[in-house]
Biopython code that builds the backbone (N, CA, C, O; Angstrom):
import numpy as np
from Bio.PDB.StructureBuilder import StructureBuilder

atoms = [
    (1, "UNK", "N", (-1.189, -17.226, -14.855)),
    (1, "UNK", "CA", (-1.027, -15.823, -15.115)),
    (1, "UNK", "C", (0.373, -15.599, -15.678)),
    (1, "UNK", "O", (1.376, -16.167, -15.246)),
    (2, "UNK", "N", (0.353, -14.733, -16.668)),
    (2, "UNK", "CA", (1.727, -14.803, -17.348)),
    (2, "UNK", "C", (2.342, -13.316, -16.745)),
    (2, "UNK", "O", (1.768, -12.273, -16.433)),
    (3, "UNK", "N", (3.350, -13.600, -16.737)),
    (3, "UNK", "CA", (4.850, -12.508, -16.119)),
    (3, "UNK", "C", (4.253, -11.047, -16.391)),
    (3, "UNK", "O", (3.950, -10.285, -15.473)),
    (4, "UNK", "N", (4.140, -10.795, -17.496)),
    (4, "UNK", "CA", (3.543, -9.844, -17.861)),
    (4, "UNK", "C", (2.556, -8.770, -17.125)),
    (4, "UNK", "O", (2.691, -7.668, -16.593)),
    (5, "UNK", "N", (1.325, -9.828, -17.423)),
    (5, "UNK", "CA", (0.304, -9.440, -16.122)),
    (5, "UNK", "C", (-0.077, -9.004, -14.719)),
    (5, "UNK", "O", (-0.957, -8.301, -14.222)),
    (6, "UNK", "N", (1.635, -10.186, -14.008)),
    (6, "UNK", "CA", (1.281, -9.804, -12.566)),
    (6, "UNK", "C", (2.357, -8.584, -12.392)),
    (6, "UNK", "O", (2.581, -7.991, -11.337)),
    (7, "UNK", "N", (2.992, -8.332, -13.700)),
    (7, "UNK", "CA", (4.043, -6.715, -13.411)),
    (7, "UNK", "C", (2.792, -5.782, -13.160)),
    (7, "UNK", "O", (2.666, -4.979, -12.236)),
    (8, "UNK", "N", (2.027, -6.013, -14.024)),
    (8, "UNK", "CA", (1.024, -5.187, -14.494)),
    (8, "UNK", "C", (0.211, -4.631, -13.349)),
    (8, "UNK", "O", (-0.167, -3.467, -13.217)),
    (9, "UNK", "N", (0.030, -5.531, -12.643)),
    (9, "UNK", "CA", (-1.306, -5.662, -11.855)),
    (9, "UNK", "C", (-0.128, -5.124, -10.526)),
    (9, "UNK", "O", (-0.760, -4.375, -9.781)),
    (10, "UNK", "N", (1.272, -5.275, -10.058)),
    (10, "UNK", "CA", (2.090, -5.020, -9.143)),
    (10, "UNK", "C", (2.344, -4.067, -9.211)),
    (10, "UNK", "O", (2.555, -3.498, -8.140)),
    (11, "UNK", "N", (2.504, -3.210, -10.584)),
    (11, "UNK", "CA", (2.446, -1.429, -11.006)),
    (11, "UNK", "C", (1.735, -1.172, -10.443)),
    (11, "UNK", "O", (1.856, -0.878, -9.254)),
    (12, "UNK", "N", (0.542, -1.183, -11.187)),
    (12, "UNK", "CA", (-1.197, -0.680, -10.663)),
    (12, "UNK", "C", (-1.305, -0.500, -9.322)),
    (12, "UNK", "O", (-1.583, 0.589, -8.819)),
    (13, "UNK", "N", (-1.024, -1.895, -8.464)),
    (13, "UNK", "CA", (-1.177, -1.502, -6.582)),
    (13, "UNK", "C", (-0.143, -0.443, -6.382)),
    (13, "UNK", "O", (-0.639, 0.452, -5.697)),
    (14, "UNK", "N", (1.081, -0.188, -6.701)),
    (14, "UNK", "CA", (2.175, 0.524, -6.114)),
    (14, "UNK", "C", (1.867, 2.147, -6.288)),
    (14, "UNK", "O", (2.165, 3.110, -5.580)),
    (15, "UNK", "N", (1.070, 2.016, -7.663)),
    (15, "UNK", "CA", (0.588, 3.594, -8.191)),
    (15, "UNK", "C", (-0.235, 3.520, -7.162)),
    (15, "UNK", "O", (-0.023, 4.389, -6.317)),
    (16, "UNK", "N", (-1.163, 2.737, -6.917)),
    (16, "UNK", "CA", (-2.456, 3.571, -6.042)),
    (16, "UNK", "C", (-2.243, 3.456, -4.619)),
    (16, "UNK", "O", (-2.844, 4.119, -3.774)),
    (17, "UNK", "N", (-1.262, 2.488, -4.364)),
    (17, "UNK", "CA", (-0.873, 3.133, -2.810)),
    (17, "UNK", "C", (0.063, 4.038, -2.489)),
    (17, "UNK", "O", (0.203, 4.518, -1.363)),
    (18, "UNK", "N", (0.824, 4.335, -3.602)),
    (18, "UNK", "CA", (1.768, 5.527, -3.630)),
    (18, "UNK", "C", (0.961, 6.986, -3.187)),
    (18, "UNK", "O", (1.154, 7.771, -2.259)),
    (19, "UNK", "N", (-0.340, 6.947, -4.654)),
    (19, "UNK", "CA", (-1.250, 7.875, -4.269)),
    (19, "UNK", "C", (-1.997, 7.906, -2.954)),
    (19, "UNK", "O", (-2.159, 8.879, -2.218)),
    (20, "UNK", "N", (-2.405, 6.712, -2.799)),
    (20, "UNK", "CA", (-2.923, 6.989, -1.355)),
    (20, "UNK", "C", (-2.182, 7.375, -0.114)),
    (20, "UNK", "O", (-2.794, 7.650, 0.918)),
    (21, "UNK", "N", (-1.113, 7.396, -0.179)),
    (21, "UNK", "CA", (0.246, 7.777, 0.562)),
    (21, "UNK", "C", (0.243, 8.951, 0.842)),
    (21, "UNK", "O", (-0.199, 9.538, 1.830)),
    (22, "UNK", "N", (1.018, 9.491, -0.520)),
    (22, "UNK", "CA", (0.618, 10.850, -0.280)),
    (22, "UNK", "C", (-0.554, 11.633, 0.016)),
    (22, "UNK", "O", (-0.371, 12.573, 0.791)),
    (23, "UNK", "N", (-1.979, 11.412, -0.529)),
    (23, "UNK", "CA", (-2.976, 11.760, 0.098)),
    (23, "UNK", "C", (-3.051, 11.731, 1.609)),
    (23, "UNK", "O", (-3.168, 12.722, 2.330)),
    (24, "UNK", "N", (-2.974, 10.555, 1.972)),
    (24, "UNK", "CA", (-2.984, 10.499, 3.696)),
    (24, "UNK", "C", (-1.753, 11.986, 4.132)),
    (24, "UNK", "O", (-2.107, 12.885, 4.894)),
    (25, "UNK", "N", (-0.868, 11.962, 3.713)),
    (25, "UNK", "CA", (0.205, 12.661, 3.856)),
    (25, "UNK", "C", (-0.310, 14.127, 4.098)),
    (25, "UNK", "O", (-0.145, 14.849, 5.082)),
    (26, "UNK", "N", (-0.901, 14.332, 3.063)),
    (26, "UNK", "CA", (-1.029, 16.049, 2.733)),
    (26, "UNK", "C", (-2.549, 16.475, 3.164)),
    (26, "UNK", "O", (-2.879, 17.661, 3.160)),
    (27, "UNK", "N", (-3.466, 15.415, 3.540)),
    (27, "UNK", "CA", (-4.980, 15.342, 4.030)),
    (27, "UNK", "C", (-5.297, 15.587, 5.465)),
    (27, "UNK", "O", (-6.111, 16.372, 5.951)),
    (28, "UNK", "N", (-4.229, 14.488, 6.220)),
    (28, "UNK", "CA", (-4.650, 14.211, 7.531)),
    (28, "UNK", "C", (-3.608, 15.202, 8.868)),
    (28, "UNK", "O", (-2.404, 15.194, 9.125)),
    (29, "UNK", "N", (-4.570, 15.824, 9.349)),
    (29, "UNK", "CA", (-3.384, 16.901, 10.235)),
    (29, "UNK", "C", (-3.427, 15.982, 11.428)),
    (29, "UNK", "O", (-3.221, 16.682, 12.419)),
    (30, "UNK", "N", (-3.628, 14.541, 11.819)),
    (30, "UNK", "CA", (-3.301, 14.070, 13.364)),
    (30, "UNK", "C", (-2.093, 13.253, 12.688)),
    (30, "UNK", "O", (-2.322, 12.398, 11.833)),
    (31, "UNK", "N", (-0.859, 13.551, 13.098)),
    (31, "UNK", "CA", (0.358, 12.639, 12.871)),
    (31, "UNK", "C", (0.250, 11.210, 12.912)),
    (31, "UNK", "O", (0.611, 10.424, 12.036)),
    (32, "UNK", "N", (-0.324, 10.934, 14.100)),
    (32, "UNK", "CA", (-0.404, 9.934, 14.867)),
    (32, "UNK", "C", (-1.303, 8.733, 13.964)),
    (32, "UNK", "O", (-0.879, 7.655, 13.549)),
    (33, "UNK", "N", (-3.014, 9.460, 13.787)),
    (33, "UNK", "CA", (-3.914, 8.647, 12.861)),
    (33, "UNK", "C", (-3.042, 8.479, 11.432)),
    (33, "UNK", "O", (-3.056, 7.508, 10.675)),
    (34, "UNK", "N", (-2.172, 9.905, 11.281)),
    (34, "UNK", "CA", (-1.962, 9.772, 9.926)),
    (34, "UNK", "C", (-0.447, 8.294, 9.487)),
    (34, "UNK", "O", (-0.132, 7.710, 8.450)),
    (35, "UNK", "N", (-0.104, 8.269, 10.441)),
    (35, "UNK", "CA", (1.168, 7.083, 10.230)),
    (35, "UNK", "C", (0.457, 5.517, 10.603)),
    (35, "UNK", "O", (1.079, 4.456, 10.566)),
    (36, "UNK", "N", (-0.899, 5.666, 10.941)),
    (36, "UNK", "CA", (-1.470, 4.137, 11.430)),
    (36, "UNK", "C", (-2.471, 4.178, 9.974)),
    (36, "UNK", "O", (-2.736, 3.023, 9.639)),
    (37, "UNK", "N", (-2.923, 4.945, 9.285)),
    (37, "UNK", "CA", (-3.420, 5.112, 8.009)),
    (37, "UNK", "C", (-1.956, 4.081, 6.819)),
    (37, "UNK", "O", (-2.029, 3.025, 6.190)),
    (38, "UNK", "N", (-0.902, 5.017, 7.005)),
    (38, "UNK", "CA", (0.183, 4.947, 6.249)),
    (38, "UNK", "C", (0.364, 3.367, 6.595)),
    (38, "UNK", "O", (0.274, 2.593, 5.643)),
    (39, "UNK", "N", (0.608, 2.843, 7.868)),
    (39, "UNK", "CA", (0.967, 1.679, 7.699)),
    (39, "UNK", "C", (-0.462, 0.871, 7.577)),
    (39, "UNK", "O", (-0.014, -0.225, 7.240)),
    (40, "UNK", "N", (-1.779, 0.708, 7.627)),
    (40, "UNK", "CA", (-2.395, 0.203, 6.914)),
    (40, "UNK", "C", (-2.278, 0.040, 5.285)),
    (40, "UNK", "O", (-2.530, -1.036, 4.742)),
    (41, "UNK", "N", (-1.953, 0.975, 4.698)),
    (41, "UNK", "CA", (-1.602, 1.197, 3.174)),
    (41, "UNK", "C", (-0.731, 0.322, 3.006)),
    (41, "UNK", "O", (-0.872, -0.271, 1.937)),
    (42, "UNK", "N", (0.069, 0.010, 3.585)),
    (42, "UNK", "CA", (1.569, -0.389, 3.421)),
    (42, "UNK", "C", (0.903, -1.932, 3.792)),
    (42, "UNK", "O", (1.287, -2.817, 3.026)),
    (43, "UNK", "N", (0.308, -2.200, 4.470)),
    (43, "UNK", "CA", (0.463, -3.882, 4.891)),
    (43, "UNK", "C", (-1.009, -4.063, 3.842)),
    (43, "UNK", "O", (-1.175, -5.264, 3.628)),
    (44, "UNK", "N", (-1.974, -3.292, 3.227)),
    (44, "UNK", "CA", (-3.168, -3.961, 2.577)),
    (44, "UNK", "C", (-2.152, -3.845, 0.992)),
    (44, "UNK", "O", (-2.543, -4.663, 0.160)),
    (45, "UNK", "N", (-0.685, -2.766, 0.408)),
    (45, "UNK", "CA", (-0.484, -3.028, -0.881)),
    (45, "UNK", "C", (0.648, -4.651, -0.552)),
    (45, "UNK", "O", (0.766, -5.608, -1.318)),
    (46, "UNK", "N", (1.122, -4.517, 0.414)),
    (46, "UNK", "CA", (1.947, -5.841, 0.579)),
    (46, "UNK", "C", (1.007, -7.217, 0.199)),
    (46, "UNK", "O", (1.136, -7.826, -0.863)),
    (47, "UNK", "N", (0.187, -7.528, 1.102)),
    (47, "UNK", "CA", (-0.927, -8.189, 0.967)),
    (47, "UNK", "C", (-1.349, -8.628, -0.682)),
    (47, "UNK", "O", (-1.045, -9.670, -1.263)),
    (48, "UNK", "N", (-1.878, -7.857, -1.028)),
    (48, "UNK", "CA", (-2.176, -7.575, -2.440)),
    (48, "UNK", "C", (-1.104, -8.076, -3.610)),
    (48, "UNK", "O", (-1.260, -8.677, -4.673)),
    (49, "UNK", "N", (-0.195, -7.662, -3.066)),
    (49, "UNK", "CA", (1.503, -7.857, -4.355)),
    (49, "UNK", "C", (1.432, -9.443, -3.930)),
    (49, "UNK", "O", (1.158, -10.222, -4.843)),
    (50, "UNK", "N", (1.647, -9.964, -2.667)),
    (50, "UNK", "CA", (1.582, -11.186, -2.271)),
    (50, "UNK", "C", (0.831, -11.992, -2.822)),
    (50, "UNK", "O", (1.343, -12.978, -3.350)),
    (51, "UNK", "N", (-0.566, -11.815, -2.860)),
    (51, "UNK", "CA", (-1.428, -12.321, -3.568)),
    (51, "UNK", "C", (-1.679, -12.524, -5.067)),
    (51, "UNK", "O", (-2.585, -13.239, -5.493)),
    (52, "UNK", "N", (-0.820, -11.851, -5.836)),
    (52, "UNK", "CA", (-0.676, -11.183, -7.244)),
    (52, "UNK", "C", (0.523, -12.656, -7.471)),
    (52, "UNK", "O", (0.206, -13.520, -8.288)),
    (53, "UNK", "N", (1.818, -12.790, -6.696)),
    (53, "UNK", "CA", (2.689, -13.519, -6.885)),
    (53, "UNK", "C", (3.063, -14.596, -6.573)),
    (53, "UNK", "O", (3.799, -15.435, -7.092)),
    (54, "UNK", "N", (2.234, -14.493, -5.242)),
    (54, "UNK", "CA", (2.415, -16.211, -5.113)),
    (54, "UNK", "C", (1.657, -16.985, -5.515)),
    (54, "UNK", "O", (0.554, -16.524, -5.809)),
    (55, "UNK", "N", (1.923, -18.782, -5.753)),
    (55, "UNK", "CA", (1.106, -19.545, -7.060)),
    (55, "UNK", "C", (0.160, -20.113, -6.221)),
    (55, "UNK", "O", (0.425, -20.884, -5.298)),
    (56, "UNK", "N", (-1.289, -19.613, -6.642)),
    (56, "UNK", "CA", (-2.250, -20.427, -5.701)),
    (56, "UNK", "C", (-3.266, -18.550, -5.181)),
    (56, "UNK", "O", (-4.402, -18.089, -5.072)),
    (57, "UNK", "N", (-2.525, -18.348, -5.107)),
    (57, "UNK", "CA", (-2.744, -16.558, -3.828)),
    (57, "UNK", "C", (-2.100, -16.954, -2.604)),
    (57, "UNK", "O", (-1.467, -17.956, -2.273)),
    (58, "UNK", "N", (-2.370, -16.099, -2.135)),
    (58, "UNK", "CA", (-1.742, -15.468, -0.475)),
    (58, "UNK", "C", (-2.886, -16.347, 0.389)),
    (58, "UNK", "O", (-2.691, -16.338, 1.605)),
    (59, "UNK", "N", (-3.861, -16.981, -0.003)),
    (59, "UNK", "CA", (-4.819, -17.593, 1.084)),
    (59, "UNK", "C", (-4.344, -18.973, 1.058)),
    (59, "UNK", "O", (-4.453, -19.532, 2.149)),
    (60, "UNK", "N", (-3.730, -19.847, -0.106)),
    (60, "UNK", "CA", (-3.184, -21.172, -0.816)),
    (60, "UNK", "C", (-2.231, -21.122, 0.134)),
    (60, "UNK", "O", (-2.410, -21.907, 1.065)),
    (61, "UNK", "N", (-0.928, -20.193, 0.203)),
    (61, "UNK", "CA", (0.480, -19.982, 0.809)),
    (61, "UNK", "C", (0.160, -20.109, 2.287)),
    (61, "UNK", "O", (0.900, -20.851, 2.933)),
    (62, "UNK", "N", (-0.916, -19.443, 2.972)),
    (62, "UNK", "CA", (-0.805, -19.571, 4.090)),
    (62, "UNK", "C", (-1.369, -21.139, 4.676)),
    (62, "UNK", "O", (-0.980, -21.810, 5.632)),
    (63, "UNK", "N", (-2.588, -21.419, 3.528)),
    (63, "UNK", "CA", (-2.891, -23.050, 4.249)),
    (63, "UNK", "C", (-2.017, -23.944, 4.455)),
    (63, "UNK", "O", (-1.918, -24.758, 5.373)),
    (64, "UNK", "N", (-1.083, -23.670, 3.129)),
    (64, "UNK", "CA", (0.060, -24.720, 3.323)),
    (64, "UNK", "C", (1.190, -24.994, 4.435)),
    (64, "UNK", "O", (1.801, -26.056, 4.551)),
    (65, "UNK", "N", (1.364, -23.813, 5.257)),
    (65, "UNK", "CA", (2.322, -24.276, 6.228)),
    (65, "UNK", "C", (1.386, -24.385, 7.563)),
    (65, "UNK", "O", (1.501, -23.620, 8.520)),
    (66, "UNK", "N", (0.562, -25.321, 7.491)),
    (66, "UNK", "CA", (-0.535, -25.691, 8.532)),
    (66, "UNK", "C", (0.295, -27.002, 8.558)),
    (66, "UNK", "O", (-0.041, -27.931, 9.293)),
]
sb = StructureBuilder()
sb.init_structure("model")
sb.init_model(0)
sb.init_chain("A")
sb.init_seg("    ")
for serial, (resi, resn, name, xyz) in enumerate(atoms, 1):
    if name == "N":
        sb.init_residue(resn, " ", resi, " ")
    sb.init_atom(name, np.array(xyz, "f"), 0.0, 1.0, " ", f" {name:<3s}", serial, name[0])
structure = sb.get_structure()
């Protein structure tokens, strides 16, 4: 995958968990559900960027330190 691409594809997740961010934000009136929403968002766009950058994916990276 060339440099290019995985900017590309690392934009793309950041826009749509940004959006989903704020949605949760301005949607959900329980504080509580609404910050365990937020950090789901946050650990499935991490996940994702991870997978985008490291060589192999994020499933390769983790076999290896077995």
């Amino acid at each position: 995958m060339t440099a290019v691409l995985a900017v590309l594809y690392v934009s793309a997740i950041i826009l749509i968990a940004a959006f989903l961010f704020t949605a949760v934000d301005w949607l959900e009136p329980n504080r509580r559900l609404a910050i365990a929403f937020k950090c789901a968002i946050l650990a499935a766009g991490t996940a994702a960027i991870a997978n985008q950058l490291l060589p192999g994916g994020l499933l390769a990276a983790i076999d290896m330190g077995r």
